[in-house]
MARSEBA-605254 format. One record per atom (N, C-alpha, C): residue number from 1; atom name; x, y, z. Coordinates in steps of 0.1 Angstrom, whole numbers. Atoms other than C-alpha are relative to their C-alpha. Example, Ala and Ser with C-alpha at 12.3 -4.5 7.8 and 13.67 -1.06 7.14 Angstrom:
BEGIN
[1, "N", [9, -12, 0]]
[1, "CA", [123, -45, 78]]
[1, "C", [9, 12, 0]]
[2, "N", [-9, -11, 0]]
[2, "CA", [137, -11, 71]]
[2, "C", [-8, 11, 8]]
end
This chain:
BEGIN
[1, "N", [2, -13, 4]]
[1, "CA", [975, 1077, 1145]]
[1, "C", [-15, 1, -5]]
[2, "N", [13, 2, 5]]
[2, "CA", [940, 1090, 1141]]
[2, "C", [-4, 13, -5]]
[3, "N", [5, -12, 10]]
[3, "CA", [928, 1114, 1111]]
[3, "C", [-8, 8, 5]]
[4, "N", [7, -8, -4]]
[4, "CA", [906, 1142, 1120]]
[4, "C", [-11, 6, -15]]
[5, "N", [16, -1, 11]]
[5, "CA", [876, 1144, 1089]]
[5, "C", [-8, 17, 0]]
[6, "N", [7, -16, 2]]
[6, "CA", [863, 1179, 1078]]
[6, "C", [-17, -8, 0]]
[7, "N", [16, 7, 1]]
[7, "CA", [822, 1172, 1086]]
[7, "C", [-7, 4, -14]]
[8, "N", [9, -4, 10]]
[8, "CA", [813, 1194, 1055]]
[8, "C", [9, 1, -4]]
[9, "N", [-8, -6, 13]]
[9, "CA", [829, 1208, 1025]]
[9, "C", [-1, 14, 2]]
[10, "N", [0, -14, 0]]
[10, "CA", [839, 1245, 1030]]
[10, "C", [17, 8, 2]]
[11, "N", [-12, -6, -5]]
[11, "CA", [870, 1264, 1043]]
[11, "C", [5, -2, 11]]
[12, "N", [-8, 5, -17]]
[12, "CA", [892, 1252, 1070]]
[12, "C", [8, 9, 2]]
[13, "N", [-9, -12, -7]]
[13, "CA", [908, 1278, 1093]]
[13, "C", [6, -10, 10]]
[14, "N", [-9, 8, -16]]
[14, "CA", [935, 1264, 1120]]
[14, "C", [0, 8, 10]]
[15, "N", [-2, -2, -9]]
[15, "CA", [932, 1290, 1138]]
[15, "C", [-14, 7, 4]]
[16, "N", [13, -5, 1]]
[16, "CA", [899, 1312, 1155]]
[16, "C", [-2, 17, -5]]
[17, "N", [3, -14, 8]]
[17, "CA", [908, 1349, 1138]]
[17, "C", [15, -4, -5]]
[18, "N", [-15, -2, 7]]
[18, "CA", [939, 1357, 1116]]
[18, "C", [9, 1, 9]]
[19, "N", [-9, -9, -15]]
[19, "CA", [956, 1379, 1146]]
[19, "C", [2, -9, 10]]
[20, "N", [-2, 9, -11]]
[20, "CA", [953, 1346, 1168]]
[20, "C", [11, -12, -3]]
[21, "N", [-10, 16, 3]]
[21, "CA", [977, 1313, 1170]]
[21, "C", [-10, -11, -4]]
[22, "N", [8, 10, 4]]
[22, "CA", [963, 1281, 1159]]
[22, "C", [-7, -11, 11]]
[23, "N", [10, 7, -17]]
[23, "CA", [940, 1261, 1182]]
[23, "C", [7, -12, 2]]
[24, "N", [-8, 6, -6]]
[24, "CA", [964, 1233, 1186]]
[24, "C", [15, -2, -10]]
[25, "N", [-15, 3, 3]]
[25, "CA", [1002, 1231, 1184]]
[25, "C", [5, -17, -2]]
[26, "N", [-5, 12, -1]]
[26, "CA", [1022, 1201, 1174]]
[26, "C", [7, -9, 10]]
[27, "N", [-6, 9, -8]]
[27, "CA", [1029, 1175, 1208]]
[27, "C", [-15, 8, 8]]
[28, "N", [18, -4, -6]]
[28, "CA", [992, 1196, 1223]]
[28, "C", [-2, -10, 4]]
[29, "N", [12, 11, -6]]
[29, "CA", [971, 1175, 1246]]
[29, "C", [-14, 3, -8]]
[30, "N", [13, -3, 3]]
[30, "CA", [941, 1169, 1232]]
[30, "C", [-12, -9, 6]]
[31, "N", [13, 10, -2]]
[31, "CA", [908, 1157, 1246]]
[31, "C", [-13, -1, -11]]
[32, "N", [4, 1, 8]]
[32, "CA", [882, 1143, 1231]]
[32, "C", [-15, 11, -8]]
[33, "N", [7, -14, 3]]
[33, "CA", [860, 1176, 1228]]
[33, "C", [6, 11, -4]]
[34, "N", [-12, -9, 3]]
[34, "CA", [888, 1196, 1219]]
[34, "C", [-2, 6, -13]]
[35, "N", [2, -6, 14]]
[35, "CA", [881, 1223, 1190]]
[35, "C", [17, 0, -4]]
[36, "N", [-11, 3, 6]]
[36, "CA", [909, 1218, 1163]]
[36, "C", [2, 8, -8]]
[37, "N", [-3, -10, 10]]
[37, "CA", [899, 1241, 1138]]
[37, "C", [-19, 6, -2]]
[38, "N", [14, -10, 3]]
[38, "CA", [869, 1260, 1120]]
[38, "C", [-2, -3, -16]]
[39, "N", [2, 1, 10]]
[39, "CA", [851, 1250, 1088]]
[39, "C", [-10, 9, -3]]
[40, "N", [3, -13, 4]]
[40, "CA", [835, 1282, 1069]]
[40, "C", [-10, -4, -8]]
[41, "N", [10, -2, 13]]
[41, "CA", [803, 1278, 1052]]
[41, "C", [-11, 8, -1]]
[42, "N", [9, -18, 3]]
[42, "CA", [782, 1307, 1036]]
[42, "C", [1, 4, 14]]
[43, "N", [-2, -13, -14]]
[43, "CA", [794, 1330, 1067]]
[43, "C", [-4, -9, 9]]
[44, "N", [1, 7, -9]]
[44, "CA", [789, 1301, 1091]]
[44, "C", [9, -6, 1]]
[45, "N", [-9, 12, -3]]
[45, "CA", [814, 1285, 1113]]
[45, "C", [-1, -9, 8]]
[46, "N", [2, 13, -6]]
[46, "CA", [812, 1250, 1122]]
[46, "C", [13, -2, 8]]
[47, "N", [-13, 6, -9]]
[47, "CA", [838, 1236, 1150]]
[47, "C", [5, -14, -3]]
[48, "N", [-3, 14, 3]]
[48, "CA", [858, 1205, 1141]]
[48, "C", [6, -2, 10]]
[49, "N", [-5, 0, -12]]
[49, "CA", [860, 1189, 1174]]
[49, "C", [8, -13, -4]]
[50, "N", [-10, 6, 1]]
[50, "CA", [889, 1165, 1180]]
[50, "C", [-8, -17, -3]]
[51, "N", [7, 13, 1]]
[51, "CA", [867, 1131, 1189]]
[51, "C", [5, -12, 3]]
[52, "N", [-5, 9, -6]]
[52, "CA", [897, 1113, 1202]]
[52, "C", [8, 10, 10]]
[53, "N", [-13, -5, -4]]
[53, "CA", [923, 1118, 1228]]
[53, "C", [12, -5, 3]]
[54, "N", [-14, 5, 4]]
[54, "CA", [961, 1120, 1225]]
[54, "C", [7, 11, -2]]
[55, "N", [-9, -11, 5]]
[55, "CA", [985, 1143, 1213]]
[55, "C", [0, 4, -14]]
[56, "N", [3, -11, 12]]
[56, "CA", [979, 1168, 1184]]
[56, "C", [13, -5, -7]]
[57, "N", [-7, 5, 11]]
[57, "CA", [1001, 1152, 1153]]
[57, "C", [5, 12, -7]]
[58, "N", [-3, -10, 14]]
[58, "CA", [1001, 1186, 1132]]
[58, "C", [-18, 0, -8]]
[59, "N", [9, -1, 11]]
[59, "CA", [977, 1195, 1108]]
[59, "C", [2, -5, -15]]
[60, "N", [-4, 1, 10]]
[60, "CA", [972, 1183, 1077]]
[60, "C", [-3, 10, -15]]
[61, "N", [6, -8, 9]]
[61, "CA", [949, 1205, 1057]]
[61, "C", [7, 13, 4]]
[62, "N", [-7, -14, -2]]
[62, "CA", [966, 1241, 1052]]
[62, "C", [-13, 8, 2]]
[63, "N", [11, -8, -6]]
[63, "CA", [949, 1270, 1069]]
[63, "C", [-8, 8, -14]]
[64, "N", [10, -8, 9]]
[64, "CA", [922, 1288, 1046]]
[64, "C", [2, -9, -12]]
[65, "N", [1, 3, 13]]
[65, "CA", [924, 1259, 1022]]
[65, "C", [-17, -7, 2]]
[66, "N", [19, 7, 2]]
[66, "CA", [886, 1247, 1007]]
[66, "C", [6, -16, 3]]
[67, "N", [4, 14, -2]]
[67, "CA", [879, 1214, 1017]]
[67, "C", [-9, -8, -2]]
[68, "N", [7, 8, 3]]
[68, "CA", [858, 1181, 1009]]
[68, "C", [-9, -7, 14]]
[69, "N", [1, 8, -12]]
[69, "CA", [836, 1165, 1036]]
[69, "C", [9, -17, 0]]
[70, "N", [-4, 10, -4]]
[70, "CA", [858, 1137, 1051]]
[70, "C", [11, -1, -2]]
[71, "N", [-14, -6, 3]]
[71, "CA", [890, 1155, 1038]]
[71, "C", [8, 0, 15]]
[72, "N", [-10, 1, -11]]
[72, "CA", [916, 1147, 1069]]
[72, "C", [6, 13, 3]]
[73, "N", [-4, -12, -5]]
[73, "CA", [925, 1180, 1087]]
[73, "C", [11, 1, 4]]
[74, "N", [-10, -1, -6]]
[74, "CA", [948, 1174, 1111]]
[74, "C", [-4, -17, 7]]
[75, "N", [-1, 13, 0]]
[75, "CA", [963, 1140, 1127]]
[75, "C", [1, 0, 19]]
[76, "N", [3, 3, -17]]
[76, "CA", [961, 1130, 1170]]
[76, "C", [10, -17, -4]]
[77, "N", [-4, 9, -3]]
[77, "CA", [985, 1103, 1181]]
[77, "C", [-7, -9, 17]]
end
C-alpha cells in the first residue's frame, strides 16, 4: 500500500468543483500521472498526481480539510 503526500500545506479538495464526483473512486485504476485531488493555496490550485500505479485505496484526508505538506491524502494498492 502506497500513501499519496500533500506537496504543500493548504486545502485538499477530492473532488475538481463541489457539483462534480471525486476524481478517484475506491477499486479506480490508477496510473502513475493520475490527478487524485487538488491542493488550494492563496486561490491557486496545485494537482496531487498519483506517482504510482495500482488501484485507488480510498482517500485518506477528508475533502476541504487544511492540510500539512507530506500529510497522506489518499492510499493506491
Amino acid at each position: 500500500m502506497t500513501e499519496i503526500p500533500s506537496p504543500l500545506p493548504g486545502t485538499f479538495y477530492q473532488k475538481p468543483a463541489p457539483d462534480q464526483p471525486p476524481f478517484k473512486a475506491t477499486g479506480d485504476a490508477v496510473a502513475a500521472d493520475d490527478t487524485i485531488g487538488l491542493v488550494e493555496v492563496m486561490k491557486t490550485f496545485i494537482e496531487v498526481k498519483a506517482e504510482v500505479t495500482g488501484s485507488f485505496a480510498g482517500y485518506i484526508a477528508e475533502d476541504a480539510a487544511p492540510v500539512q505538506a507530506g500529510d497522506p491524502l489518499a492510499k493506491v494498492k
